[in-house]
N, C-alpha and C positions, 0 to 999 in steps of 0.2 A: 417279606414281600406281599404276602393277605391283604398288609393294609395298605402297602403301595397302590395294589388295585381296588380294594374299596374306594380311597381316596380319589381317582381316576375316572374310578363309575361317578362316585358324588360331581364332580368337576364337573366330568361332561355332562353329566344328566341336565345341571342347573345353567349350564353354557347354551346347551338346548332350550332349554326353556326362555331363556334371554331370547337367543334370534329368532324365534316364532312366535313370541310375540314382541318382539320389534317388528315386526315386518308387519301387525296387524297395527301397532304404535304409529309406525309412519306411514300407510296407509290411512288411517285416518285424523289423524292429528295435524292440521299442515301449520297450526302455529309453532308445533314441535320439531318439524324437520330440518330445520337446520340443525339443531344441535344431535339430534337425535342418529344423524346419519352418521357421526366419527362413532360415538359408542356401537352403533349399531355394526359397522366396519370392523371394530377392534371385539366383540362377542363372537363374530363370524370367525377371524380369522384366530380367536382365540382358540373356538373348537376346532379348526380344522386344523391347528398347528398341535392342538391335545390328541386329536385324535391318532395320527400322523405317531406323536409321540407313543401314545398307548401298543401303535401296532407296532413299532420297533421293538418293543420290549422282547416281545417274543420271535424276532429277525434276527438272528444273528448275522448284522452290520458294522461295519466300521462309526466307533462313538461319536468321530467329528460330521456325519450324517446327523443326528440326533441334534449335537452341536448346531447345525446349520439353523435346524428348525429351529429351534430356540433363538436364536441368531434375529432371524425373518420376525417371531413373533415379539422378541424385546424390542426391536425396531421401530415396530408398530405402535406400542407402548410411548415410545418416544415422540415419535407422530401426531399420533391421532389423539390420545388425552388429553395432551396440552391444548390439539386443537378445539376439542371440547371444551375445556373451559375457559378459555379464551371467549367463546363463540357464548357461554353461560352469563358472560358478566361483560356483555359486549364492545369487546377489546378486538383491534385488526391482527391476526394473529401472525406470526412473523415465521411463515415455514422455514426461511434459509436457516434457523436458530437450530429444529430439527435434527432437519438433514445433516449440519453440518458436524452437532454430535453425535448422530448415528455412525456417519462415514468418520468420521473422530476416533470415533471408541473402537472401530474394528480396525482400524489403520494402525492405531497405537497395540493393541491384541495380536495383530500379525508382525506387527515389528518386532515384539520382546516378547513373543512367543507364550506369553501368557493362555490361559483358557482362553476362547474367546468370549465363548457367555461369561465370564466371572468379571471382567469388568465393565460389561453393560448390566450386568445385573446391577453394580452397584451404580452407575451412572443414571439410568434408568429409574431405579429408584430416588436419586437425589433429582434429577430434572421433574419427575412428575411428584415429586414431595411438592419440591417449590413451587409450583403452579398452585396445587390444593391450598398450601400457604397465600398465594395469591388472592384466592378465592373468598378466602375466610379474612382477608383485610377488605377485599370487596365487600363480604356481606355485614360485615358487622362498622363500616363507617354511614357514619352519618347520615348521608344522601340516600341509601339503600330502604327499603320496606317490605320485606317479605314476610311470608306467613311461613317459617320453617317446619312446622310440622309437616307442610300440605305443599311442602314443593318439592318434584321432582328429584330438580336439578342438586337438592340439598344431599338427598339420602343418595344419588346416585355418584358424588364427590365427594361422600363421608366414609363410602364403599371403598373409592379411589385408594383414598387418606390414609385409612388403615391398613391397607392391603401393601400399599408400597411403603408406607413409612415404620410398619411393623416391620416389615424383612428389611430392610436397612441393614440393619446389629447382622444380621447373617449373612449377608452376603457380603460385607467388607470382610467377615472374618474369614468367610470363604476366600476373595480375591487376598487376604494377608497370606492364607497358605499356599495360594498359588506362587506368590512371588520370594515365599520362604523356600518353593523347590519341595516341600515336606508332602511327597506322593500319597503316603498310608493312610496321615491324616486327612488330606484331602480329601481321598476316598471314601474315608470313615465321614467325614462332615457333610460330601455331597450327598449321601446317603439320607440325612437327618435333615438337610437343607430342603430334598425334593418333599418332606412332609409338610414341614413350614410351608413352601412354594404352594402346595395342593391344597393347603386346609387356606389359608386366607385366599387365595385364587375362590375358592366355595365361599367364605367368607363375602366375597365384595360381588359376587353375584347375586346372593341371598338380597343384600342391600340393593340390587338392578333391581331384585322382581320387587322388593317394595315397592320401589319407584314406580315400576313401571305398570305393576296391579292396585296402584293407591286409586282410590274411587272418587274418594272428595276429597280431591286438588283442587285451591283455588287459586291458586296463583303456579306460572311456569315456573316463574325463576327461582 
C-alpha cells in the first residue's frame, strides 16, 4: 500500500500543477482558449475526482462509492478529450457521440451487472485511442505544417496517446475477469491495475507540463 500512496501524492501533486498553471494558460493566451478549456476541465476534475478517491482510502465506505467517482471521472475522459481534439485539428465536434457512449457504457454495466468502471475503462480507452489516431492522420497528411517539436497541442495528445492506449492490454483483461465471475483474480489484478492507472495518469501529465511550460512555441497547433 506505501506505493499506492506514493503513487497518489505523485498524481495529485502533478494534477496540481496542470490546473494552476492552466488557469494562468488561459488567462493569458486567448489564441489557446478554446482548446485549452476541455484539457483544462478534464485536469480539474481529474484532481478532484483523485483527491475524493485518495480520501476514501482511509473511510471505510461502501466500494460502489469509489466506483461512482471513477464513474463521474471516466465520463469526463469520454467528453471532453475527444472534444479537445476535435477542437486541435479543427473539426465540429459531435457531442451526441459522447454522451451517447458514456450513457451506453453504464446502461450496459447496470444491466449485466458487471463493475461499472471495468467497461468504461475499456471503452474509454478505445474511444479516446481513436481520436489520438485521428489526430496523427491529421498531422502527418499533406495539407498540415507544423513545427512538432514546438507545439503544444502535439505533446499534450502524445500524453493522451500513451496514457489510454498503454492501459488498453489492462483493462480488457480486467473487464475479461469481470465477466468470467473469477472474484479473487479480480481482486488480485484490480490491485496491480490501480498502479498501471497512477503511474501513466503521472505519465501524461508530465507531458501537460511540457506543453504547457514550453517557452519557444512557435506554432499552436
Amino acid at each position: 500500500m506505501p506505493i499506492v500512496y506514493t503513487l497518489v501524492v505523485l498524481q495529485l501533486s502533478v494534477c496540481m500543477f496542470n490546473v494552476i498553471t492552466g488557469v494562468k494558460l488561459f488567462r493569458d493566451s486567448n489564441s489557446f482558449k478554446n482548446e485549452i478549456k476541455y484539457i483544462y476541465s478534464f485536469c480539474i476534475i481529474d484532481f478532484i475526482s483523485s483527491s475524493i478517491g485518495f480520501t476514501l482510502i482511509f473511510i471505510d465506505v461502501d466500494f460502489r462509492i469509489r466506483n461512482y467517482v471513477n464513474i463521474i471521472f471516466m465520463c469526463s475522459e469520454i467528453i471532453l478529450l475527444p472534444a479537445y481534439i476535435d477542437s486541435v485539428i479543427n473539426k465540429k465536434h459531435n457531442w451526441n457521440y459522447s454522451i451517447f457512449v458514456s450513457i451506453t457504457s453504464i446502461l450496459i454495466s447496470l444491466k449485466y451487472s458487471f463493475e461499472i468502471s471495468s467497461i468504461l475503462q475499456v471503452i474509454s480507452g478505445i474511444f479516446v485511442s481513436l481520436f489520438c489516431i485521428k489526430y496523427l492522420i491529421w498531422l502527418f497528411s499533406d495539407s498540415t505544417i507544423i513545427d512538432i517539436p514546438n507545439s503544444k497541442h502535439f505533446w499534450i495528445i502524445m500524453g493522451i496517446m500513451f496514457c489510454y492506449t498503454t492501459s488498453l492490454p489492462s483493462c480488457l483483461g480486467a473487464f475479461i475477469l469481470d465477466i468470467a465471475g473469477n472474484t479473487q483474480e479480480h481482486t488480485n489484478f484490480s490491485l496491480t491495475l490501480t498502479y498501471v492507472f497512477l503511474a501513466l495518469n503521472i505519465i501524461m501529465h508530465l507531458f501537460f507540463i511540457k506543453a504547457f511550460k514550453w517557452e519557444k512555441e512557435t506554432q499552436l497547433f
